[in-house]
N, C-alpha and C positions, 0 to 999 in steps of 0.2 A: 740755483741748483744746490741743494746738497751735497757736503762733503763728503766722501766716503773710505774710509777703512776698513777693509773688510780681512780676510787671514786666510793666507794662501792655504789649502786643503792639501793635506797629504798624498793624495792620489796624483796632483799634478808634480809631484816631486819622482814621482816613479815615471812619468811621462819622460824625465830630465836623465834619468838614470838610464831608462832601458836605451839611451841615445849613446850618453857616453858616459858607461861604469866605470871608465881610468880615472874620469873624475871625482867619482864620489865621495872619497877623503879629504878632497877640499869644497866639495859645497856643503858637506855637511860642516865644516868650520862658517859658514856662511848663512847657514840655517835661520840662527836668530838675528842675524842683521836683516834679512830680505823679508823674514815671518812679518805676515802682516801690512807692507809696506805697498802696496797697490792705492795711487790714488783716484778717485775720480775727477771727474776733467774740468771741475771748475778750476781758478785761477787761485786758490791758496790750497795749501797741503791739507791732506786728508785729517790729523792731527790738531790743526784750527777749525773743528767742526764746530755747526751751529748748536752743537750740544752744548761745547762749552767743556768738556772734557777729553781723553785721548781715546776713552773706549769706544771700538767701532760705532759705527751708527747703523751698521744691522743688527746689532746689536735692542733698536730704537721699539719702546713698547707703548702699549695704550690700554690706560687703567691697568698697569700692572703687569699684563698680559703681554709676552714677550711674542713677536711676531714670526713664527716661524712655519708656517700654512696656510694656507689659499683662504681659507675659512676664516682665519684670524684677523688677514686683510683685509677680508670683502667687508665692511661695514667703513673703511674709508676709501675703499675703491669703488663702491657703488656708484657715489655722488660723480666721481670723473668719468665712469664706462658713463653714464646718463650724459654726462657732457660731451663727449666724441659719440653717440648714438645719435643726440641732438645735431651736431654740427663734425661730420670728422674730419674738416681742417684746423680742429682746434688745437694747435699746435702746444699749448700750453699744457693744457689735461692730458695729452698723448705722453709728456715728457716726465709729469710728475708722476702718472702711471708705472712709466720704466723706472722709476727712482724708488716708487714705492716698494716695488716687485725683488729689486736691487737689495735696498736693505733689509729686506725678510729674507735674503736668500733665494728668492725664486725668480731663480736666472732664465729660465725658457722664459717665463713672462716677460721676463724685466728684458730678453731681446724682442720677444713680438712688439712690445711697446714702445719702445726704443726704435726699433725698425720703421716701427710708423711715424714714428717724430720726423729722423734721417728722410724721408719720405717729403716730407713738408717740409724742411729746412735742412737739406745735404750738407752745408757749409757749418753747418754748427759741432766745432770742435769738441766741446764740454761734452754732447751728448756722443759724438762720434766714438771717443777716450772708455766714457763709461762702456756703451757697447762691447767695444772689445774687453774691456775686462770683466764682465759677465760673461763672455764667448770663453775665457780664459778660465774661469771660474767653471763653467759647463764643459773642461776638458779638450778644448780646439785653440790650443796654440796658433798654429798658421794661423787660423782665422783670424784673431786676437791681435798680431802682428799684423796681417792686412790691413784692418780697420786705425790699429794706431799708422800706421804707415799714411792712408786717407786723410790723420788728420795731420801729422808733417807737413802732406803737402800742403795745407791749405797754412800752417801755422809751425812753420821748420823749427821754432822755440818753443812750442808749448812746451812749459817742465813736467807736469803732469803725465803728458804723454810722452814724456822722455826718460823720465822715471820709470813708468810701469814696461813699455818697450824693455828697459835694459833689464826688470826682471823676467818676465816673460822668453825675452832670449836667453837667460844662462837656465833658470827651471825648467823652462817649456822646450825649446830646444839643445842645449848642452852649448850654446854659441858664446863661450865667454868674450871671446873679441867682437862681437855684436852687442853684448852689453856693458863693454868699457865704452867705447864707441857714443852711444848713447848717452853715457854717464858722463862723461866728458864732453859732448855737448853742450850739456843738462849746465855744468858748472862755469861752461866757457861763456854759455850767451846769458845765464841767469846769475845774475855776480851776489842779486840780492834774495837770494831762493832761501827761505826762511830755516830748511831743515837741512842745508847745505854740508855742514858735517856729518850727517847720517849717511847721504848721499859720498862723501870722501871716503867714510868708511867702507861701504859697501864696495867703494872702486878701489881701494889697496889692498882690498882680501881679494878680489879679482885678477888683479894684476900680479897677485901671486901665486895663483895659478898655474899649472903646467898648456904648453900648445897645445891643442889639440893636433891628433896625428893628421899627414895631408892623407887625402882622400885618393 
């Protein structure tokens, strides 16, 4: 699977605020640590992409032509929609599909395809991880949170999904003790997490934080 980098959209930072605006003095100190920082679910950081550089990979173009439309895509997604029309347990075209859909940005696709992978292989964490963060990306925090939650269970270490978890809880929900939590997981059972100081950073700008008020 592809690695993925993608930059958390503005709009999801308003989702964070209209929760809890006491905070926003300090996440906006937090801004450029978390910008951008969403991995997808394979087993190395989004930053080690198969590109070979640190710039996203939806970023990712053909002949030039930068991928950002349905239109753009269909001339490498034809060949796979022919191969799940052929056969649709084809687990493999289902899943490069949702990858494909991912990195151009087009998150509803990238969850119907993805859905259908989930479908044929429930237990496969990488694509689980991705899911949610397209669901995150299309604006559905909870959701986003369910689906990493899905893959905990199945993989209570993944760092990937422990990483995105803890941003998703302090932008998407305002839960900063939900994403130290996470983060500190992340660091407790992954000793050798490659982007591990990024991840430190992002937990002592948290941790200095104010409580959130009790409810």
């Amino acid at each position: 699977m592809a690695h993925r980098q993608p930059t958390i959209p503005q709009s999801n930072v308003g989702l964070w605020t209209s929760r809890e605006a006491y905070l926003l003095a300090a996440v906006c100190l937090m801004a450029g640590i978390l910008l951008g920082y969403l991995f997808g679910g394979s087993q190395q950081p989004a930053m080690l992409a198969t590109t070979g550089a640190p710039a996203p990979v939806s970023q990712a173009s053909a002949g030039g032509a930068t991928l950002h439309s349905a239109e753009a895509v269909q001339p490498m997604a034809a060949p796979l929609l022919a191969a799940v029309q052929a056969d649709p347990r084809n687990l493999d075209a289902w899943t490069r599909l949702g990858n494909l859909y991912y990195d151009a940005h087009l998150y509803p696709q990238a969850i119907e395809y993805y859905t259908k992978s989930l479908e044929l292989a429930p237990n496969d964490v990488n694509v689980r991880t991705d899911m949610g963060t397209a669901l995150w990306y299309s604006g559905f925090a909870d959701q986003a949170i369910a689906e990493y939650e899905k893959s905990l269970a199945l993989n209570p270490t993944h760092p990937q999904t422990l990483v995105n978890m803890g941003v998703v809880k302090m932008q998407g929900l305002g839960d900063v003790q939900g994403a130290i939590a996470a983060w500190e997981k992340l660091l407790a059972t992954n000793p050798g997490f490659p982007d591990r100081a990024r991840v430190q950073t992002m937990l002592a700008q948290a941790r200095q934080m104010p409580a959130a008020p009790s409810k």
